[in-house]
C-alpha positions as CSV (number, residue, x, y, z in Angstrom):
1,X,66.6,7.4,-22.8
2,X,63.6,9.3,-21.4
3,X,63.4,6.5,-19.0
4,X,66.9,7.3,-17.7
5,X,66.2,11.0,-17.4
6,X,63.1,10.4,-15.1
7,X,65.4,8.1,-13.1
8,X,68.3,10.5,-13.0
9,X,65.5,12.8,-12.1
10,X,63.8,11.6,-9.4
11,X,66.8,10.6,-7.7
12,X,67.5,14.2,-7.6
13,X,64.3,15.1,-6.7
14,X,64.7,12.9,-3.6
15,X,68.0,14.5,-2.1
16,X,67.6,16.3,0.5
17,X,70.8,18.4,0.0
18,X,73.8,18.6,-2.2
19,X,77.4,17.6,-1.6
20,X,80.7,17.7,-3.2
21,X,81.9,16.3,-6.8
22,X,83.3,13.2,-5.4
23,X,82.1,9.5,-6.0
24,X,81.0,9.2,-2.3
25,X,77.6,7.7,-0.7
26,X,76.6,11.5,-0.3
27,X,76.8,13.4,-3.6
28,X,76.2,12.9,-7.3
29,X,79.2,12.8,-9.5
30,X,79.8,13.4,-13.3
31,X,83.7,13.0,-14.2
32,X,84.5,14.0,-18.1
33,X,87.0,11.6,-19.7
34,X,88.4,11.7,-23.4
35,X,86.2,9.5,-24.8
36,X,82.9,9.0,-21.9
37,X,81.1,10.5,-18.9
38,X,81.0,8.7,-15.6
39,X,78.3,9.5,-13.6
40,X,78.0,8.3,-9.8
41,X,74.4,8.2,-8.2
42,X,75.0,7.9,-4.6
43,X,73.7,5.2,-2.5
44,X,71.5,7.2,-0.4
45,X,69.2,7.5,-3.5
46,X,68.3,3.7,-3.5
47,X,66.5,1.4,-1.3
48,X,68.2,-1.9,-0.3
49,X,68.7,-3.7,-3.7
50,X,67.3,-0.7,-6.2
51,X,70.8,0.1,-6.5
52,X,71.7,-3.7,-8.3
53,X,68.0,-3.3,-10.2
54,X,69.0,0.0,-11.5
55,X,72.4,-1.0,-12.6
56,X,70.6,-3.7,-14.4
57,X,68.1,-2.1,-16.4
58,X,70.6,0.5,-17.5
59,X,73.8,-1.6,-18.8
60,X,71.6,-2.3,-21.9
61,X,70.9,1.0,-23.4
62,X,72.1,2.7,-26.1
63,X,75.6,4.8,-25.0
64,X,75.8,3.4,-21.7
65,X,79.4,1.8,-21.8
66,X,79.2,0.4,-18.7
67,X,77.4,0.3,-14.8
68,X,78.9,-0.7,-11.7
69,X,77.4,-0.9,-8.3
70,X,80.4,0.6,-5.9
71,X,81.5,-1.0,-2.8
72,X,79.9,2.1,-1.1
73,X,76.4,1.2,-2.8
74,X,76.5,3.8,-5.2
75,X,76.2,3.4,-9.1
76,X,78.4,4.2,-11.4
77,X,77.4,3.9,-14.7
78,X,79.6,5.3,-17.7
79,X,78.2,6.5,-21.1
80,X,80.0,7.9,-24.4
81,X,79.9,11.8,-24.8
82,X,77.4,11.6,-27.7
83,X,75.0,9.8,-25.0
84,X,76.1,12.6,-22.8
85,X,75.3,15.2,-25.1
86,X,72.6,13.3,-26.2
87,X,71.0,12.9,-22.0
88,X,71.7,17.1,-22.3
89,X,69.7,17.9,-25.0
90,X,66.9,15.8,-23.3
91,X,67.1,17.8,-20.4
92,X,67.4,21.2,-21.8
93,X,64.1,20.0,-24.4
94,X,62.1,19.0,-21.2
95,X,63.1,22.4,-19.0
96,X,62.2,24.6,-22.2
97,X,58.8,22.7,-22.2
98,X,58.5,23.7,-18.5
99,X,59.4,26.9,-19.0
100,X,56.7,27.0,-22.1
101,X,54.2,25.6,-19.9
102,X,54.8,28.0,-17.1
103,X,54.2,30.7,-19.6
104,X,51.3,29.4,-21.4
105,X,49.0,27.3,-18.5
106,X,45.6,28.8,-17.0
107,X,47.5,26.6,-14.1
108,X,49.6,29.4,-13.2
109,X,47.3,32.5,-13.3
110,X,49.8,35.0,-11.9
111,X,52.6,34.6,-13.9
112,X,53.6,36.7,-17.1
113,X,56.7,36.2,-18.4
114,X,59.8,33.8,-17.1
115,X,63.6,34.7,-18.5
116,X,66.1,32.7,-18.1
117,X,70.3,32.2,-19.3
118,X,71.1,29.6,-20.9
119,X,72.5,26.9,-18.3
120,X,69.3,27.7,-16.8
121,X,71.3,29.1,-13.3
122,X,69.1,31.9,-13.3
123,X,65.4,32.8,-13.6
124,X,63.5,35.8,-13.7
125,X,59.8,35.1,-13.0
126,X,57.5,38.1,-13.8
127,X,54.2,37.8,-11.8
128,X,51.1,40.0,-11.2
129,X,52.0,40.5,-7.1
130,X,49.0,40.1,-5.2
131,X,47.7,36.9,-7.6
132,X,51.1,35.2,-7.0
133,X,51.4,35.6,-3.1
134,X,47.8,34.6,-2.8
135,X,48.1,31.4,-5.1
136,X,50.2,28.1,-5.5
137,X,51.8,29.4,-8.1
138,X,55.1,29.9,-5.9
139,X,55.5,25.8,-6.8
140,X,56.8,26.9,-9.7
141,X,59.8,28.0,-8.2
142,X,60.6,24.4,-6.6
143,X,60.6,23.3,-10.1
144,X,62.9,25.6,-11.7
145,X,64.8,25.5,-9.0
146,X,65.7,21.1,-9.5
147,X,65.4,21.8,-13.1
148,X,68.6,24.1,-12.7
149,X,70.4,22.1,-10.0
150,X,69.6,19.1,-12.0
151,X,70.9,20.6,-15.5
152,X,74.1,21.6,-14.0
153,X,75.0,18.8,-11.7
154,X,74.5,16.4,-15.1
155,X,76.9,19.2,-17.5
156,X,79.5,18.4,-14.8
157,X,79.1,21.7,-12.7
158,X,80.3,19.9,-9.3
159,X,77.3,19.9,-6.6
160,X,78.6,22.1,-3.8
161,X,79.2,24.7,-6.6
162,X,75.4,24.5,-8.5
163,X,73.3,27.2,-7.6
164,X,70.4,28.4,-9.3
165,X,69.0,32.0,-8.5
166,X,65.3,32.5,-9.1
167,X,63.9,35.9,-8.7
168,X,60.3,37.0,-8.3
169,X,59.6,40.5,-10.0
170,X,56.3,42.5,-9.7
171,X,55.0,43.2,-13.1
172,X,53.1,46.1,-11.7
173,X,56.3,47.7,-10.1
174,X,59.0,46.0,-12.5
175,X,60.4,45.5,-8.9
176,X,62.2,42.3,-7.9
177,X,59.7,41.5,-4.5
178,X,61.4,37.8,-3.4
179,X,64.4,35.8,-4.7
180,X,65.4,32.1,-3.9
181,X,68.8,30.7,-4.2
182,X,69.1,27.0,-4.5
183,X,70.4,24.7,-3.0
184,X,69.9,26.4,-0.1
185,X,66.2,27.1,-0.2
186,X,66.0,23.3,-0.2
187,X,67.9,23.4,3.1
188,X,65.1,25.9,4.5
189,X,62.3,23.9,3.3
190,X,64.1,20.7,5.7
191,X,64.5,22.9,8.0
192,X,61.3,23.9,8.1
193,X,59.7,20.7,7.9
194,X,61.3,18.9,10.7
């Protein structure tokens, strides 16, 4: 199962923007049913043939009813709630460790305290100012920011309607100095790199 969540993951990680809740080539899909999940991984995450490999490895595991590569070239693949629940769980365990990290690590030397609500669409990073705007530590911000998206998409929230809003507060001031909003601050970083 682990396996599957880095795959569901990276595929994520890969997009460069997020689309509608429709089984199309351009957006990832989760449609509840009474007694399964279908998720659709559009094509534009695989590479000529990764799409039949993936389908492949995955039609064997535990709770996964069934996987399909579409005529479109994007994956279906349709699991029982209690694997969906199950994948859910996973995810919210492996952003709570980030989140614990963050807090803990020597890595991130500005930060102080992160809040967050509980379908992780919002953060509240507390950093010491001057350390965080003269650091890497801003990184941490891309990854709560896929964290959230990811988290969402996969409970069924459709794409074009995840958003997770991180905001950057000064310990020293207790004032909010910077705030992302994703998916759009993936947008600007495209923008920016083209």
């Amino acid at each position: 199962m682990k396996r599957l969540f880095l795959v569901l993951f990276v595929m994520l990680l890969v997009m460069t923007g997020c689309a509608g809740n429709k089984a199309d080539s351009d957006s990832i899909g989760v449609e509840e049913k009474i007694f399964s999940v279908d998720i659709n991984i559009p094509a534009s995450m695989y590479e000529d043939g990764e799409a039949l490999e993936n389908v492949n490895e995955i039609k064997g595991q535990e709770g996964v009813l069934d996987a399909v590569v579409n005529a479109d070239g994007s994956v279906t693949m349709k699991v029982t709630k209690a694997q969906h629940a199950k994948m859910m769980e996973e995810m919210q365990s492996g952003i709570l460790e980030y989140i614990e990290e963050i807090k803990t690590s020597t890595d991130f030397k500005s930060v102080v305290d992160l809040d967050y609500n509980k379908d992780f669409s919002k953060f509240t990073l507390e950093v010491r100012q001057n350390d965080f705007e003269n650091s890497f530590d801003g990184f941490v911000v891309l990854g709560l920011g896929m964290y959230g998206m990811l988290y969402q998409i996969y409970d069924g929230t459709p794409s074009d309607n995840a958003e997770v809003v991180i905001e950057v507060k000064s310990t020293e001031t207790g004032k909010v100095f910077d705030s992302y909003i994703y998916p759009d601050a993936l947008e600007d970083m495209a923008d920016f790199t083209n």
